[in-house]
C-alpha positions in Angstrom: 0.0 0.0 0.0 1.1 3.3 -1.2 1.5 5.8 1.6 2.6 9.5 2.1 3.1 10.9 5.9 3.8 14.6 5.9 5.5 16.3 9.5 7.4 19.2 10.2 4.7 21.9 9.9 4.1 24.6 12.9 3.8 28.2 14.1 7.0 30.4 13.0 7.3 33.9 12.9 8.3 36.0 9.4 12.0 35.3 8.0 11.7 31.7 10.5 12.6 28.4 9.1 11.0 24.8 8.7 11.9 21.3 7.9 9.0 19.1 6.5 9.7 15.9 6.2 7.7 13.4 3.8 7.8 9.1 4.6 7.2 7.4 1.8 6.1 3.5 1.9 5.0 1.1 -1.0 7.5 2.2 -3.3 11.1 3.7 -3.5 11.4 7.8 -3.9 14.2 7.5 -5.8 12.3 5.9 -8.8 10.0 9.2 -9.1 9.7 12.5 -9.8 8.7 14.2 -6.2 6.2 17.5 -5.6 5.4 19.2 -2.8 2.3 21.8 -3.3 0.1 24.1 -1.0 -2.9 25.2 -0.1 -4.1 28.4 1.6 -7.5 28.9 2.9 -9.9 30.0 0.1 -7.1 29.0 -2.7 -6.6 26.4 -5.4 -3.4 24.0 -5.1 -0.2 25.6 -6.0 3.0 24.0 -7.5 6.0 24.5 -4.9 8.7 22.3 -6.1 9.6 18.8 -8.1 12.6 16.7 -7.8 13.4 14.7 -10.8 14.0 10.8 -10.5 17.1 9.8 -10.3 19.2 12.5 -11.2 17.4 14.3 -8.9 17.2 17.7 -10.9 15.4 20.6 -9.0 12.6 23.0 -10.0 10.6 25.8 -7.9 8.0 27.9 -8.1 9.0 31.6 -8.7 6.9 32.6 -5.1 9.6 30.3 -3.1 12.8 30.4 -5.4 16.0 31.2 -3.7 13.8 30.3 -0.2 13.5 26.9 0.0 15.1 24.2 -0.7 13.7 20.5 -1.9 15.7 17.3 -1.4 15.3 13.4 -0.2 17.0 10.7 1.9 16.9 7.4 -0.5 18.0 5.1 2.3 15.4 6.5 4.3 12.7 7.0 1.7 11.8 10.5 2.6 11.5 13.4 0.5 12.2 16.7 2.8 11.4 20.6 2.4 13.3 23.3 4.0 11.4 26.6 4.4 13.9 29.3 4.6 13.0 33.1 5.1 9.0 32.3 5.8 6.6 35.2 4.9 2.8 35.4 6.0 1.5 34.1 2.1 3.8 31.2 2.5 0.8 30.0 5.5 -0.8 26.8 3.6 -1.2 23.0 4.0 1.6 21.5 2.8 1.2 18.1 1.0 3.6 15.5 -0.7 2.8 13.9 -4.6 3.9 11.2 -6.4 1.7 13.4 -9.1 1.9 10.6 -11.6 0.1 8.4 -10.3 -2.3 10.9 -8.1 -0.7 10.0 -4.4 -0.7 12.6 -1.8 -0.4 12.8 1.7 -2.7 14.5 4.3 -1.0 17.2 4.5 1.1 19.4 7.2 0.2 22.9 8.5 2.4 25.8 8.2 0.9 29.1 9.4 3.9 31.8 9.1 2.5 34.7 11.8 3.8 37.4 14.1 
């Protein structure tokens, strides 16, 4: 059974940072392209990053570019997120995709606040 588990998310003032963390189980990460997208209150999913398979090639959204960072642990099967230099419209749910075949995980809060 395919399953994503997304942690890390929390409270954090603007310019704070965040790790989320994605477990994967039912397959091996390294044999897939990798999202993460979001989801603010009121708003349609956005696109935050990929990471290729294999080569592990690296793309971002202009809105997080230069800010965070997307990588993954294939020993541990986990595909990870940092959040560098937060701002308030970077407060969303947070989910993992393996997009190709329409998996996603439940999702992880971040809520970026003074």
């Amino acid at each position: 059974e395919v399953q994503l588990v997304e942690s890390g998310g929390g409270l954090v003032q603007p310019g704070g940072s965040l790790r989320l963390s994605c477990a994967a189980s039912g397959f091996s990460i390294r044999n897939y392209r990798m999202s993460w997208v979001r989801q603010a209150p009121g708003k349609e999913v956005e696109w935050v990053s990929n990471i290729s398979s294999l080569i592990d090639t690296t793309y971002y959204a202009d809105s997080v570019k230069g800010r965070f960072t997307i990588s993954r642990d294939n020993a541990k099967n986990t595909l990870y997120l940092q959040l560098n230099s937060l701002k308030t419209e970077d407060t969303a749910m947070y989910y993992c995709e393996r997009r190709t075949f329409g998996d996603r995980g439940q999702g992880t809060q971040v809520t970026v606040s003074s």
